[in-house]
N, CA and C of each residue as an Amber inpcrd file, in Angstrom:
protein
   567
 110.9440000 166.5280000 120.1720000 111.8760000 165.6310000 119.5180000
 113.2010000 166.3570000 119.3170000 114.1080000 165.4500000 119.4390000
 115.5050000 166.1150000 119.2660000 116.5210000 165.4650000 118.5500000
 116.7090000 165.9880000 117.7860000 117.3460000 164.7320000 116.5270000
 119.4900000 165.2730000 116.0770000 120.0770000 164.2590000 116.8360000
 121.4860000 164.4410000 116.6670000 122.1530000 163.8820000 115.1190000
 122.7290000 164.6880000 114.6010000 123.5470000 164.2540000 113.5190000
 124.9280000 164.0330000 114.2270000 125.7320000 162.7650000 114.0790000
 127.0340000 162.5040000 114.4380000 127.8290000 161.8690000 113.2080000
 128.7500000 162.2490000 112.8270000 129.5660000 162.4090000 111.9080000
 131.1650000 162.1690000 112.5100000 131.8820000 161.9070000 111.4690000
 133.5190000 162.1510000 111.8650000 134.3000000 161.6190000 110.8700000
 135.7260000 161.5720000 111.0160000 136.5110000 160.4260000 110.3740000
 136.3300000 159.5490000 110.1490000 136.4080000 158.8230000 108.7820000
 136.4030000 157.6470000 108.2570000 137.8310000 156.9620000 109.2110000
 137.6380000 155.6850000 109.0000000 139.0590000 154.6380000 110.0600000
 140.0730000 154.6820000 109.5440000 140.4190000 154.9040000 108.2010000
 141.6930000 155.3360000 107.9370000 142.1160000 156.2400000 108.3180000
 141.1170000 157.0640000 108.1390000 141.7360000 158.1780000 108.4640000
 142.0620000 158.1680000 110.4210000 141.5100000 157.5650000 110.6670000
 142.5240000 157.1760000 112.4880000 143.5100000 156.3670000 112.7410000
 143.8050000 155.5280000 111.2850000 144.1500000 154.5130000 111.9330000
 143.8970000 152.9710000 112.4610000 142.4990000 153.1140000 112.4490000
 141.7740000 151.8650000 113.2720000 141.1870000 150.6930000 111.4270000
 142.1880000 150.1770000 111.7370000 142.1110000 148.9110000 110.8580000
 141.2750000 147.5470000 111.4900000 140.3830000 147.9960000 112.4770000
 140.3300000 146.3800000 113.2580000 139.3450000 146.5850000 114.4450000
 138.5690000 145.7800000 114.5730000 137.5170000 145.8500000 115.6580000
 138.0160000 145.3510000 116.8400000 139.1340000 145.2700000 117.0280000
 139.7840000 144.9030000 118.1850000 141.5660000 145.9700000 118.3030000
 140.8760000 147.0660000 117.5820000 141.9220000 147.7540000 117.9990000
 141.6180000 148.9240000 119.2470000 143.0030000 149.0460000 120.0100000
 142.4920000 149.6760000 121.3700000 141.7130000 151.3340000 120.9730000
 142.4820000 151.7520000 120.0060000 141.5470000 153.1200000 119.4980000
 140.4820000 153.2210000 119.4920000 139.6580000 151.6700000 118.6050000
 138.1400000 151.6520000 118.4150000 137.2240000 151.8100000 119.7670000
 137.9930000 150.8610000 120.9360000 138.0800000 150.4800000 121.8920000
 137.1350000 151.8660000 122.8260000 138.4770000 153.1530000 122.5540000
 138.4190000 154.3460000 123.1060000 137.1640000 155.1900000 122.5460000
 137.3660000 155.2170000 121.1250000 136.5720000 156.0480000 120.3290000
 134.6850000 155.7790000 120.9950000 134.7260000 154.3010000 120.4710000
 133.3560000 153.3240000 120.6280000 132.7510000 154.5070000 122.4200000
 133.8670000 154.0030000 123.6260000 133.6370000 154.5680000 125.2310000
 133.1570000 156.3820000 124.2800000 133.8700000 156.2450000 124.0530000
 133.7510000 158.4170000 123.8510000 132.4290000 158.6470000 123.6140000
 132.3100000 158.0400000 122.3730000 130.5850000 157.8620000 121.8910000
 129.8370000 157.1680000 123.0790000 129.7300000 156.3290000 123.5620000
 128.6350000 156.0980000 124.2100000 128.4200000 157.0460000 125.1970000
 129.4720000 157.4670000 126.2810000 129.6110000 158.4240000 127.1580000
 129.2000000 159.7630000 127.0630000 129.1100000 160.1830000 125.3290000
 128.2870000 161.6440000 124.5200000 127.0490000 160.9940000 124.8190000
 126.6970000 159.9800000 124.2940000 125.4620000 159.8050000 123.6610000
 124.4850000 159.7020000 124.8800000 125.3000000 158.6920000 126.2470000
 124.0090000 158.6000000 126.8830000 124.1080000 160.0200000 127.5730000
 124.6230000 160.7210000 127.7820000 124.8660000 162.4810000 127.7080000
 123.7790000 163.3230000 127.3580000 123.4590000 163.0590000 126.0350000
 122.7610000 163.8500000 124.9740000 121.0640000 162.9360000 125.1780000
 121.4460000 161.6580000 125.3880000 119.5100000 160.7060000 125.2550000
 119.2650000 161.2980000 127.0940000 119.9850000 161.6450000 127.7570000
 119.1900000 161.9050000 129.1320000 119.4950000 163.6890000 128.8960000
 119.3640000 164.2880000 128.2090000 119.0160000 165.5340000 128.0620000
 118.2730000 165.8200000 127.0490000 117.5910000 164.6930000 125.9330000
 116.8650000 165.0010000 125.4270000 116.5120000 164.5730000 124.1470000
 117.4860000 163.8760000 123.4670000 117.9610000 163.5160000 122.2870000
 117.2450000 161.8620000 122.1700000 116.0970000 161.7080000 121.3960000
 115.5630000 160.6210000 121.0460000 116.2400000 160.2760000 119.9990000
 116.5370000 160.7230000 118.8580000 116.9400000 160.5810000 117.1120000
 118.6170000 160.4990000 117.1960000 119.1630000 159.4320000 116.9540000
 120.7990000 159.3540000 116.5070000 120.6510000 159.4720000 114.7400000
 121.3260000 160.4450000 114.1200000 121.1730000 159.7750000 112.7650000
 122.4030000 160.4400000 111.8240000 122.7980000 159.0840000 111.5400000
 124.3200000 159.2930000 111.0900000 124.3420000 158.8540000 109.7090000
 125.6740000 158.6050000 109.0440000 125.5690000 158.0060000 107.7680000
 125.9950000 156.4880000 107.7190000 126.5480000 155.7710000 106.7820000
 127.0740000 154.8780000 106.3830000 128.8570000 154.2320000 106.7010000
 129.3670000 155.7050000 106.0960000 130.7790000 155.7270000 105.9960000
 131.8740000 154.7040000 107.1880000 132.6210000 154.4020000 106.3980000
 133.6090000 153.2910000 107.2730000 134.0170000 154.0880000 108.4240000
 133.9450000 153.7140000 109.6340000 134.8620000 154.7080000 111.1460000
 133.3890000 155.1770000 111.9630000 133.4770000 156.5760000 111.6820000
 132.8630000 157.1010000 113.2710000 131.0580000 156.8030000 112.8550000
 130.7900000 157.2530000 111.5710000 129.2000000 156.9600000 111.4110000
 128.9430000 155.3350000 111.6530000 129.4570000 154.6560000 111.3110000
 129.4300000 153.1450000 111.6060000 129.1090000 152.9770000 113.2110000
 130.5830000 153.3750000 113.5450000 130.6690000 153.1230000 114.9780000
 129.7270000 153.6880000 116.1830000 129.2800000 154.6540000 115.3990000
 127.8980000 155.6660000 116.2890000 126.9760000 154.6960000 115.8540000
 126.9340000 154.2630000 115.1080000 125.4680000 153.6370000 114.6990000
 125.2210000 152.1600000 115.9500000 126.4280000 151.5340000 115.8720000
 126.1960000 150.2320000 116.3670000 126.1530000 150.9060000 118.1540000
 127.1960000 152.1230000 118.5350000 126.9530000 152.2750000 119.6230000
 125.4770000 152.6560000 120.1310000 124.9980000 153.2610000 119.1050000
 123.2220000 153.8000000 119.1860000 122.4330000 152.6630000 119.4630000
 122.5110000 151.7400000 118.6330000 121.9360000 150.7750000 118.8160000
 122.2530000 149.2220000 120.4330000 123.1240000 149.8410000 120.6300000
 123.6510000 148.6710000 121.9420000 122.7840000 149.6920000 122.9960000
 122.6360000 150.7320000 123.0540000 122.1030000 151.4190000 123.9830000
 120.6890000 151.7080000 124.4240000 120.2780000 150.8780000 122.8570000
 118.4670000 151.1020000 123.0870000 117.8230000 149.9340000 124.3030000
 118.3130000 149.1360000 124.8470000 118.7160000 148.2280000 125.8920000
 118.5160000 149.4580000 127.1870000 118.8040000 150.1940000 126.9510000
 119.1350000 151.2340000 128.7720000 118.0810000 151.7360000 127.8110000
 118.0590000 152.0800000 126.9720000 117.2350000 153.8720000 126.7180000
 116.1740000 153.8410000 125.2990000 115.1210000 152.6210000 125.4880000
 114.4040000 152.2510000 124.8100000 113.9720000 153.7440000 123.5850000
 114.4030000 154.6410000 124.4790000 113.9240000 156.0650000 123.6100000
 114.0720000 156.4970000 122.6370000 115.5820000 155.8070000 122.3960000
 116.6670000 156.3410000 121.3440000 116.1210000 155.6810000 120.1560000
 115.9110000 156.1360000 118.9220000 116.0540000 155.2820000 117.8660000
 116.7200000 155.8320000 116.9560000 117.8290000 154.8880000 116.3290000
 118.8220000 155.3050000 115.6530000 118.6540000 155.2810000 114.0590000
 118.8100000 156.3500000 113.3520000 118.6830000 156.5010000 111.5820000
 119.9830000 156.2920000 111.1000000 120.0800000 155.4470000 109.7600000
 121.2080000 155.7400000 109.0900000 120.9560000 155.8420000 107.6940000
 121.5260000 157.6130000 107.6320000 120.6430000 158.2200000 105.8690000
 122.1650000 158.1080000 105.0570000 122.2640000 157.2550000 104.0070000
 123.2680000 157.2620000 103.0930000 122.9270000 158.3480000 102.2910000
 124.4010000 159.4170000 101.6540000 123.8590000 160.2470000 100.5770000
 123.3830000 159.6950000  98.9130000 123.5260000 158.7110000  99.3000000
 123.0550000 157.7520000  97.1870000 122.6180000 156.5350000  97.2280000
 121.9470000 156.2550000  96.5690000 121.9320000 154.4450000  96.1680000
 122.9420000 153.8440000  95.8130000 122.6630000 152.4750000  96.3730000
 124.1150000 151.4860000  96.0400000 125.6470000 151.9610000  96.5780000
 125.1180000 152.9030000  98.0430000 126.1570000 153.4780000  98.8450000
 126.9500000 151.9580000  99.2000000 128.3680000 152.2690000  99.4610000
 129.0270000 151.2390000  99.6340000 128.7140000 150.3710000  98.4430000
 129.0590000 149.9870000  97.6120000 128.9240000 148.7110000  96.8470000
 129.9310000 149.0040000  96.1930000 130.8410000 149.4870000  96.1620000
 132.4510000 149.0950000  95.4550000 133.3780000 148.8000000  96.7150000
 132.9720000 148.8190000  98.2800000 133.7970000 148.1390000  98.8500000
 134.1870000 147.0040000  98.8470000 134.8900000 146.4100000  99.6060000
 135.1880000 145.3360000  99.8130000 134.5440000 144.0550000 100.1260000
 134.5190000 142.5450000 100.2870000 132.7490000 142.0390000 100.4100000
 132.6610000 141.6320000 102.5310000 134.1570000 142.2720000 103.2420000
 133.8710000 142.3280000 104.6730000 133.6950000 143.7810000 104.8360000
 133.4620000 144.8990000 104.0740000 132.9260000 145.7870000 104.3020000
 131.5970000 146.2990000 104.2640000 131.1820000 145.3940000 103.1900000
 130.0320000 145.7670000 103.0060000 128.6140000 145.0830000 103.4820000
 129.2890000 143.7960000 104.1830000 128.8980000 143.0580000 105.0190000
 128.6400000 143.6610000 106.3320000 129.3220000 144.5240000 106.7300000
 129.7810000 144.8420000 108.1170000 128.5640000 146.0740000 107.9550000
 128.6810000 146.9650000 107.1860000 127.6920000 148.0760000 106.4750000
 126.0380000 147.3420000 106.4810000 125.7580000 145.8660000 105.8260000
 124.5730000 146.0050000 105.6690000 124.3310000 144.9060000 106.9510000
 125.3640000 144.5010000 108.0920000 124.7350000 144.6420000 109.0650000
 124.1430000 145.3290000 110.0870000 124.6070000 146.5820000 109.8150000
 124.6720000 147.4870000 110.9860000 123.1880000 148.0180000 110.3970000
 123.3760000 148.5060000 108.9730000 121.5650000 148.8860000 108.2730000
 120.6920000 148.0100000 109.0830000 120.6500000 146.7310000 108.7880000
 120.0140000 146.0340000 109.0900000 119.0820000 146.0410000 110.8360000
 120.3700000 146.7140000 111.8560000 119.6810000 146.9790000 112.9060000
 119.0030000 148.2250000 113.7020000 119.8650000 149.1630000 112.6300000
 118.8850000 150.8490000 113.1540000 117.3340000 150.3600000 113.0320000
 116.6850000 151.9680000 113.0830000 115.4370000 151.6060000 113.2830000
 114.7780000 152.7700000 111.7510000 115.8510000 153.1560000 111.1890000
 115.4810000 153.6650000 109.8740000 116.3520000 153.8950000 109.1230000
 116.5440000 153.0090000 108.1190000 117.9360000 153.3280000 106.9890000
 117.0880000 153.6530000 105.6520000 117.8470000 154.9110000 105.0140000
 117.2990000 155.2180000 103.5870000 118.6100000 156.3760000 103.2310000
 118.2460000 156.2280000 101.9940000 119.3090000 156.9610000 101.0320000
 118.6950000 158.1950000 100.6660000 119.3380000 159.5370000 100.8390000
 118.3550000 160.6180000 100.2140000 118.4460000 161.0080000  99.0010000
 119.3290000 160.3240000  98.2070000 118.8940000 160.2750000  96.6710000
 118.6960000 159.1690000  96.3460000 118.0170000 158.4000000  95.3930000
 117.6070000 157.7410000  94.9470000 118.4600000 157.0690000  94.0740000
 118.9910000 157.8140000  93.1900000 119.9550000 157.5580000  92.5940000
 121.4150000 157.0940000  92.9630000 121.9440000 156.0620000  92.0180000
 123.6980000 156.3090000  92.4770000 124.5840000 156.8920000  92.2700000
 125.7500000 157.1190000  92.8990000 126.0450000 158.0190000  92.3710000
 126.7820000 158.7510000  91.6840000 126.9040000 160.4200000  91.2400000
 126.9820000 160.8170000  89.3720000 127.5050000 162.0310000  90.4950000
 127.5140000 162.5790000  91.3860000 128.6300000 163.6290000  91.3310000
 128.6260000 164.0910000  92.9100000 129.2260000 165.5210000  93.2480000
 129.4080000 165.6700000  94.2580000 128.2410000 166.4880000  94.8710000
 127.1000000 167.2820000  93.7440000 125.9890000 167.7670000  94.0910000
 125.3310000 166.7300000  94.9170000 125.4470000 165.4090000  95.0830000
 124.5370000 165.0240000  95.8800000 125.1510000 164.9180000  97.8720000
 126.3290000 165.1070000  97.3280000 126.9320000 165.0080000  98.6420000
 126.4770000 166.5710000  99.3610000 126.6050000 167.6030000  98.6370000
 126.1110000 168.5060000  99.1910000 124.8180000 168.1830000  99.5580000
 123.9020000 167.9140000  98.6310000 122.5730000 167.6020000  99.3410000
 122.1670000 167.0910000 100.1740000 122.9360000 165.9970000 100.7910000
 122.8210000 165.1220000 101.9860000 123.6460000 165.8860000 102.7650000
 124.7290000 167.0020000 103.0210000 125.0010000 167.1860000 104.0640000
 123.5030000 168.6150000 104.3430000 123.0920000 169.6470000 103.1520000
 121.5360000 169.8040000 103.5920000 120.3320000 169.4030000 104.0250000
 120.3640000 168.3060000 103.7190000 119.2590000 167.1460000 103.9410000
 119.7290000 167.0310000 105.8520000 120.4240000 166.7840000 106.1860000
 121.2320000 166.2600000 107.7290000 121.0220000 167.5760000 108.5410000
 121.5620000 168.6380000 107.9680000 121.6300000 170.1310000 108.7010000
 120.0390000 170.4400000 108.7320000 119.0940000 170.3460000 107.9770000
 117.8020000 170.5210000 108.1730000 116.6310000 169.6030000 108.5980000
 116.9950000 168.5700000 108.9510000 116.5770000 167.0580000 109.8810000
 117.1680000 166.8840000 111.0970000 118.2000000 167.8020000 111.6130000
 118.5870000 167.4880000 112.7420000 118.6230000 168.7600000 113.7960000
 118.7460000 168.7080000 114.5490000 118.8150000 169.7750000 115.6660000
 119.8930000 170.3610000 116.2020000 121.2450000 169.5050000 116.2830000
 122.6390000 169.5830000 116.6950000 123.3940000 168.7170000 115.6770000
 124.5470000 168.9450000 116.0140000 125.8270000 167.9060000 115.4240000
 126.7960000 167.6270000 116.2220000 127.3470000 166.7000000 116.2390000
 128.4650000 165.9980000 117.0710000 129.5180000 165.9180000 116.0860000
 130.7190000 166.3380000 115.9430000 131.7540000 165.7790000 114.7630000
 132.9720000 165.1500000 115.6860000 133.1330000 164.2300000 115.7130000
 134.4370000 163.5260000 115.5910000 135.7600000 164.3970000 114.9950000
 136.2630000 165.3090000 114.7840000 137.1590000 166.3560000 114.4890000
 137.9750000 167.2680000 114.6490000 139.1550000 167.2260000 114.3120000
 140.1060000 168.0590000 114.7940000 140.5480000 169.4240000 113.5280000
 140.1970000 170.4620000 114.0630000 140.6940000 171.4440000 112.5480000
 141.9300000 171.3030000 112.8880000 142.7610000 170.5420000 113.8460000
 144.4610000 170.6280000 113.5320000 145.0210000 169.4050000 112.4820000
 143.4020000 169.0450000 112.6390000 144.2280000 167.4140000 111.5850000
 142.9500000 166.9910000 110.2080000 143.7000000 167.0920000 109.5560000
 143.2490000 167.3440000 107.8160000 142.4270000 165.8790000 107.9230000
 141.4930000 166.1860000 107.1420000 140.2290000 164.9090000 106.8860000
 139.0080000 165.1670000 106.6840000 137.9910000 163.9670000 105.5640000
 137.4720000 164.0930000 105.3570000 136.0920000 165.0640000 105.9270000
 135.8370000 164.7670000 107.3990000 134.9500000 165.9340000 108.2360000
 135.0700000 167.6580000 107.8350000 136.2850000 167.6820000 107.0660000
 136.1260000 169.3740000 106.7730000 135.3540000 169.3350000 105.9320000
 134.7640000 169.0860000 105.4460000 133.5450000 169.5860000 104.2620000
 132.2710000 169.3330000 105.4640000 131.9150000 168.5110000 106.0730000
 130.7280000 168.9640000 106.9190000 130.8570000 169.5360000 108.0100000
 132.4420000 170.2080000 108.0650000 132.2000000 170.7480000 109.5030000
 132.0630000 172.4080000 109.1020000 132.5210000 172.8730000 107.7430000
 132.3350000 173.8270000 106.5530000 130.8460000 174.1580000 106.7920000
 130.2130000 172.9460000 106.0210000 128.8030000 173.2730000 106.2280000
 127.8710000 173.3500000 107.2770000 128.5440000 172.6220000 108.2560000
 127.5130000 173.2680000 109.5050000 128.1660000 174.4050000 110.3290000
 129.3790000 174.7100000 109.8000000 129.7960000 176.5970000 110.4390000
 129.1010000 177.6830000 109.3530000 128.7620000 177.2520000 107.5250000
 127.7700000 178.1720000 107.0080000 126.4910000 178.5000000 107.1270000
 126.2980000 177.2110000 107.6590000 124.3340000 176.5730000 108.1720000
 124.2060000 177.8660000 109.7620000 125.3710000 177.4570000 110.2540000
 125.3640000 178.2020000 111.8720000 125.3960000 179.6890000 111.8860000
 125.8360000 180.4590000 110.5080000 125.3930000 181.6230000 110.2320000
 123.9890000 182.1360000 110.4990000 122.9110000 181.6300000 109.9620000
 121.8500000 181.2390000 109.9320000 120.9150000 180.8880000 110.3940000
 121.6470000 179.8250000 111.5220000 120.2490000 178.8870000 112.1110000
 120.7660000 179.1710000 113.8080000 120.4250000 178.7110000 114.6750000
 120.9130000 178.3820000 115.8930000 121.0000000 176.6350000 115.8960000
 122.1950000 176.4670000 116.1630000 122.6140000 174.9690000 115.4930000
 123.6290000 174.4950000 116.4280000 123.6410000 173.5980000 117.6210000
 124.9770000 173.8710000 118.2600000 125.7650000 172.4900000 117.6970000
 127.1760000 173.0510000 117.5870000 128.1410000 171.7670000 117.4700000
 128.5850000 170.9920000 118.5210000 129.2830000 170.0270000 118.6100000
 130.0900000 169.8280000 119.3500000 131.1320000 168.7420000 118.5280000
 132.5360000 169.6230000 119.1850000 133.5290000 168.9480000 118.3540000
 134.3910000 168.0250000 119.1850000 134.4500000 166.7010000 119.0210000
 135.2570000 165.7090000 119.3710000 137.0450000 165.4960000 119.1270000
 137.6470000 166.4040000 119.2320000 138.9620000 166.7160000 119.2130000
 139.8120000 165.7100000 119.7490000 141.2640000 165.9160000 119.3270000
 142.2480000 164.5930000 119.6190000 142.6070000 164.5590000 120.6950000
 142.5160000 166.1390000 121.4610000 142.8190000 166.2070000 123.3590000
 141.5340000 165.6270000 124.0850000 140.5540000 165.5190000 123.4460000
 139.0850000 164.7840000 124.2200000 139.3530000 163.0490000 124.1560000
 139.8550000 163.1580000 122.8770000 139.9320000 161.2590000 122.8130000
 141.4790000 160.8090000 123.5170000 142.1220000 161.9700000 123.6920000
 143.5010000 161.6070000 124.4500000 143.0430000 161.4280000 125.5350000
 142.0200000 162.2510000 126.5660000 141.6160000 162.0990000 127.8640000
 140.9990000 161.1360000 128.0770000 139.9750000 160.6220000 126.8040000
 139.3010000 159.1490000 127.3020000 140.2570000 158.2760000 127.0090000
 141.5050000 158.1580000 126.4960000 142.0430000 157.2210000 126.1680000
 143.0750000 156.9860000 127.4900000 143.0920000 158.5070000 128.2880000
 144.0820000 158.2200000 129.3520000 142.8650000 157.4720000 130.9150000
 141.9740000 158.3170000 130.5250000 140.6000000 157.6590000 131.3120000
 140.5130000 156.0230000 131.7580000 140.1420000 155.5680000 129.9330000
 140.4150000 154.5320000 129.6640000 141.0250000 153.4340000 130.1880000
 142.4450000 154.1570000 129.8950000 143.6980000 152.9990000 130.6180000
 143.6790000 153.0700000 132.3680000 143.2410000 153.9750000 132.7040000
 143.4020000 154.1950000 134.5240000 142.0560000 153.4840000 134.7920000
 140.4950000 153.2810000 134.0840000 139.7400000 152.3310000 134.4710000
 140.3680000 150.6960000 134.1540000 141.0230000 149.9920000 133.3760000
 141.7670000 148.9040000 132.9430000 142.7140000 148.7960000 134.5240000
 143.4970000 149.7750000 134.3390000 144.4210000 149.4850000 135.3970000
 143.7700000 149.2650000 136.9710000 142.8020000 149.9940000 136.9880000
 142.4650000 150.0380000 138.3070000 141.2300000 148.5390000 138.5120000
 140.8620000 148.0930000 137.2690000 140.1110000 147.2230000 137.4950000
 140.7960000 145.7830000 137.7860000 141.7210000 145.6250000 136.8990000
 142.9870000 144.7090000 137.0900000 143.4290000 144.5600000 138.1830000
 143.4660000 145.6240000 139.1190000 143.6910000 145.2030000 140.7160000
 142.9050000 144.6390000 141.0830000 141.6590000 144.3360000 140.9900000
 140.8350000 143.9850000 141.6540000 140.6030000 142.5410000 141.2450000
 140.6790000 142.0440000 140.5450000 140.7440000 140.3650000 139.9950000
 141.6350000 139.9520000 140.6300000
C-alpha cells in the first residue's frame, strides 16, 4: 500500500475565485497528470484535507479518476470537528459535496476547534499515515503550505519521506502546455 498526502494553497491564496477560472482549469490538468503518475507507480491512497483550493481540488480530481483506476481510493481527514462550518453556505456545500464522494472522510480530532495544537496534530497524524507528500508550493511565495512544508522537512530528518514540490515554474509549464493543447486542438474543428 502506498498512501499520498497532497496538500497546497488555499484559492485565495492563487487567486482562483471560480470553477471556471482558467487557473483552476491548469492547476485541476497538473493534478491529474501527478496523480495518474503516482496510481501507475503505485499509489492506491489519495488523502488530503478539506481546505478551500488544492485539497478540495485533489480530492474531486481523485475521485473523477477512480473511473480509469478503480485502485485509487481517495481519503479526506479534516484536522477538527465542525471543520468548515463558519464558511460561507456555497462553501460549505461545495465541501460536504466533495466529503460526500471520497471513499473515507473523518476528522482526527473529535473535537472542534480550541487551538493550534490540533493543527499540529493533524499535520502528525498525515506525516505518519502517509508514505510521500505532494505540496502545491512555492518557498518563493509566502502561504499558508509553509507550516506543512516545515513539518514534513522536520519529519524528513528522520524518516525517509519523499516530497514533491509543485512550484509556480511547473504550473507555468502546464499552463503554457495547456494553452498549446487548446490551440492546437482548435485547428482541428
Amino acid at each position: 500500500m502506498s498512501r499520498l498526502w497532497l496538500t497546497g494553497y488555499r484559492s485565495y491564496e492563487l487567486g482562483v475565485f471560480g470553477d471556471q477560472d482558467p487557473k483552476l482549469l491548469v492547476i485541476k490538468e497538473t493534478l491529474k497528470k501527478l496523480l495518474i503518475d503516482k496510481i501507475e507507480n503505485g499509489t492506491d491512497w489519495l488523502i488530503t484535507g478539506g481546505q478551500l483550493g488544492v485539497e478540495q481540488w485533489a480530492a474531486e480530481v481523485g475521485v473523477s479518476l477512480k473511473a480509469d483506476y478503480p485502485e485509487l481510493n481517495v481519503a479526506m481527514m479534516t484536522p477538527f470537528a465542525d471543520f468548515g462550518h463558519n464558511w460561507n453556505e456555497t462553501n460549505q456545500a461545495k465541501y460536504l459535496q466533495i466529503a460526500s464522494r471520497v471513499d473515507f472522510h473523518q476528522s482526527v480530532s473529535a473535537q472542534p476547534y480550541h487551538g493550534p495544537q490540533q493543527l499540529r496534530n493533524y499535520q502528525e497524524f498525515m506525516l505518519s499515515h502517509t508514505d510521500e507528500a505532494v505540496l502545491v508550493y512555492d518557498l518563493e511565495v509566502p502561504g499558508k503550505p509553509k507550516y506543512d512544508y516545515q513539518a514534513i522537512d522536520r519529519f524528513q530528518e528522520r524518516h525517509s519521506y519523499p516530497l514533491t514540490l509543485i512550484d509556480m515554474d511547473w504550473l507555468q509549464e502546464s499552463a503554457n502546455e495547456y494553452q498549446e493543447n487548446l490551440k492546437n486542438s482548435s485547428q482541428f474543428d
